[in-house]
N, C-alpha and C positions, 0 to 999 in steps of 0.2 A: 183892285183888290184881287188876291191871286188866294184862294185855299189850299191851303197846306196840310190840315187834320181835319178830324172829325171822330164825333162818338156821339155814346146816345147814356143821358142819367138814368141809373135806376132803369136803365133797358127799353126806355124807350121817349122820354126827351131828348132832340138833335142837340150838338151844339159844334159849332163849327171855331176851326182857328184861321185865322188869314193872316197876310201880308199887306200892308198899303204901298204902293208905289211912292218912291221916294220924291214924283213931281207931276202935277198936274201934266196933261196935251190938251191940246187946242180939239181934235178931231180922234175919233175912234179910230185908236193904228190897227194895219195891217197886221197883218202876223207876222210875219218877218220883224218891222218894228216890235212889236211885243217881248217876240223872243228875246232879240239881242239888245236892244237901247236902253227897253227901260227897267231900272235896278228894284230892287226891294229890298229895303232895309227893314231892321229887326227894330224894336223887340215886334211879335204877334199881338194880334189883336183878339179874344174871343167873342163868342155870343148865337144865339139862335135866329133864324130867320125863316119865317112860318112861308107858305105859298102866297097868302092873301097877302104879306108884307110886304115879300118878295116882288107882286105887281105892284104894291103903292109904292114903293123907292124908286122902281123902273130899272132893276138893276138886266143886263146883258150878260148872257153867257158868250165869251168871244173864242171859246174854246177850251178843249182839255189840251193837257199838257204833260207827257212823261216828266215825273220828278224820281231820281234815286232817294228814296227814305234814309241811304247813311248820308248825302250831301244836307238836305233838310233839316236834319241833326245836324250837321255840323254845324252850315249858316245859326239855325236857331235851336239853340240847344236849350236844354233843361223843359221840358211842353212842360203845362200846367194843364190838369184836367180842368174840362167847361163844367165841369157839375154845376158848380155855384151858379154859373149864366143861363143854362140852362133850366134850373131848378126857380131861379127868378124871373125867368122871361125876359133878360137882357138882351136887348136885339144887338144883333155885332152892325149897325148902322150909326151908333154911337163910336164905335174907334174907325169908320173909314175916313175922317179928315183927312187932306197931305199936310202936313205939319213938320218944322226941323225935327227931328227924333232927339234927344240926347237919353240912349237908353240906360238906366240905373236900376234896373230889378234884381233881387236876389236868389237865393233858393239855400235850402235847408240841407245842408251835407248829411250824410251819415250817421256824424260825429253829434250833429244838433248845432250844429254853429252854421251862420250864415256867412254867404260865398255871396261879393259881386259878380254875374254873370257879365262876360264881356262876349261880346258880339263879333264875329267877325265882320270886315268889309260886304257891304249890301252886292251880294248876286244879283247875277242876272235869268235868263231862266235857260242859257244855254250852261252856265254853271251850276243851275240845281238840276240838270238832267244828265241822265246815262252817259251822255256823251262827250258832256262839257268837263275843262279842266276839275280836279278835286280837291278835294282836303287833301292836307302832308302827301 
């Protein structure tokens, strides 16, 4: 699971957006692998995850990572604020499964009409960073 955003409801409930890895490993990669091999595909996942949570799932931080904020929008476009998850206590341990994705979300144009969002190709994290190829 890679984070991508974050905010706080009402100023002061977390609530966090991620990515899941589009495939399990066998063994906690390197960094090197991290960076280049393994992809993340869209759509995000939201939800909150307190500290006492954080040690029952056993989750590992393997690192921070430079992300450019316009690639992040591009890969995943349209964020949706966590209020809701956050205002409910919805742990984001609920969307880490690796699962096929077929992403079908929408979002609310301007106009009031809804827009299927299409996803680009699952990055990887040398392409959401500063350095990596870009959008157009």
């Amino acid at each position: 699971m890679l984070i991508v955003g974050y905010g706080r409801a009402f100023g002061y409930l977390a609530w966090y957006r991620a990515i899941v890895a589009a495939a399990a490993v066998a063994a906690i990669p390197d960094r090197e692998t991290l960076v280049r091999d393994i992809r993340w595909p869209a759509p995000p996942t939201y939800g909150t995850c307190n500290p006492a949570h954080f040690r029952k799932i056993e989750l590992v931080e393997l690192g921070v990572f430079p992300a450019d904020p316009a690639r992040v929008d591009h890969f995943y476009p349209h964020p949706a604020p966590g209020t809701a998850y956050a205002a409910s206590d919805i742990s984001i341990a609920n969307g880490m499964n690796i699962k096929k994705r077929t992403p079908r979300h929408f979002w609310r144009r301007p106009d009031g009409k809804l827009e299927v969002i299409v996803y680009p190709p699952a990055p990887n994290l040398i392409e959401l960073g500063s350095a990596g190829p870009g959008p157009g």
